[in-house]
C-alpha positions in Angstrom: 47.3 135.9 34.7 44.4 137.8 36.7 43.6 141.0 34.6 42.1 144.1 37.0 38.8 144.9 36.9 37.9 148.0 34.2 36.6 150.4 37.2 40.2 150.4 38.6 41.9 151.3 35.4 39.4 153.9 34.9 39.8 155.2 38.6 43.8 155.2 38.2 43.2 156.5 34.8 41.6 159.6 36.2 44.0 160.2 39.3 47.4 160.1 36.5 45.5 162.6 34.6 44.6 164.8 37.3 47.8 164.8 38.7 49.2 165.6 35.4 46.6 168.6 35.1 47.9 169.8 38.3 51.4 169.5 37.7 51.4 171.2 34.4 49.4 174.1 35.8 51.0 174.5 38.9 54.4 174.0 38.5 55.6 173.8 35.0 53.4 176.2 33.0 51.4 178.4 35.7 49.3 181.5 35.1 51.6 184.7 35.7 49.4 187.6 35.7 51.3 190.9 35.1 50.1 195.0 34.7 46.6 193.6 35.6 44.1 196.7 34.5 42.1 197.8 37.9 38.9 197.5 35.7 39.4 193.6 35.8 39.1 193.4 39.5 36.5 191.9 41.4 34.3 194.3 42.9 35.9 194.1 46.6 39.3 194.4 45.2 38.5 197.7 43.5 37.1 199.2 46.6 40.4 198.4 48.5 41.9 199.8 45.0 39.9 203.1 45.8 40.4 203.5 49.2 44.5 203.0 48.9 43.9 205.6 46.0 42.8 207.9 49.3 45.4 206.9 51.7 48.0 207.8 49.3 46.6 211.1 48.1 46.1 211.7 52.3 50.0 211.0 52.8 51.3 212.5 49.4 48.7 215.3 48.2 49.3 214.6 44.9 46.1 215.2 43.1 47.4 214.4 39.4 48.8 210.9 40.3 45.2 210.0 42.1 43.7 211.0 39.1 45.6 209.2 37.1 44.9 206.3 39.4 41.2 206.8 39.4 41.0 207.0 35.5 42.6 203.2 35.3 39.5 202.1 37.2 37.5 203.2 34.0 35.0 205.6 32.7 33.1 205.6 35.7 36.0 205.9 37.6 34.9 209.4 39.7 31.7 207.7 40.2 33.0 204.8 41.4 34.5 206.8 44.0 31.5 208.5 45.0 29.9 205.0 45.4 32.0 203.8 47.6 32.1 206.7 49.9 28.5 206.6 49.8 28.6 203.2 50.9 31.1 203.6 53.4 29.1 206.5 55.3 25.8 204.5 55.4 27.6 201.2 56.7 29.6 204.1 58.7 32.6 202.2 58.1 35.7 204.1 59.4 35.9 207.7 59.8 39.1 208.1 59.1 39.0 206.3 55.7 35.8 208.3 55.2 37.2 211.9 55.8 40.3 210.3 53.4 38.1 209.4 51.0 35.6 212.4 51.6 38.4 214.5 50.9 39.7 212.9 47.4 36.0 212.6 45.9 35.8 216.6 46.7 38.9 217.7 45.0 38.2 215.3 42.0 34.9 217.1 41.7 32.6 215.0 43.3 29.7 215.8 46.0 27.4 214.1 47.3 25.3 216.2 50.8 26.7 213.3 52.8 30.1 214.6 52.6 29.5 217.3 54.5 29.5 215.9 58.0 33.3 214.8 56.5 34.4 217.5 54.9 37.4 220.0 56.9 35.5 222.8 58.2 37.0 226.1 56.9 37.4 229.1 59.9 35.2 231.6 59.7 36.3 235.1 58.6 36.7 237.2 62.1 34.7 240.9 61.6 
């Protein structure tokens, strides 16, 4: 009887155990993430996190649940938003977003001179 030379058991050796790896990871024990913490997000994601954070304090002017919302992202999490306006105005990213944005970062307390193109301009008092 012919025996099979060593580099093909090692070969199909590899490809079984692969295939198990990705069949145990994938399909019978896979990696369900739930109540993920904003502070564990990449970068990108928390920037998307902020700016929805905006669009739903634009639609619902609910300033205690977008605090609220801003505090999961962390300590920093007023800063953060001020970082990412700031960002957004010098890559002069969408105005809309900005004024949205513009508009949470001033009623959580934050300013930054740039806002002020941004900000609603208030009518002046007739005489």
């Amino acid at each position: 009887m012919k025996r099979l030379p060593t580099p093909i058991f090692v070969l199909l050796g590899l490809a079984i155990g692969v295939g198990l790896g990705l069949a145990i990871g994938w399909v019978f024990w896979p990696t369900e993430f739930t109540d993920a913490n904003p502070t564990v997000l990449e970068d990108r994601y928390r920037r998307d996190y902020v700016l929805l954070i905006a669009d739903g304090y634009a639609l619902d002017n609910n300033l205690a649940a977008a605090q609220q919302r801003i505090e999961e992202l962390g300590e920093d999490g007023p800063q953060y938003v001020l970082q990412v306006l700031i960002e957004m105005i010098l890559r002069q990213d969408d105005e809309g977003a900005i004024r949205r944005l513009t508009r949470l970062a001033s009623d959580i307390g934050q300013y930054t001179p740039a806002m002020d193109p941004y900000l609603p301009s208030t009518p002046e008092a007739a005489p």
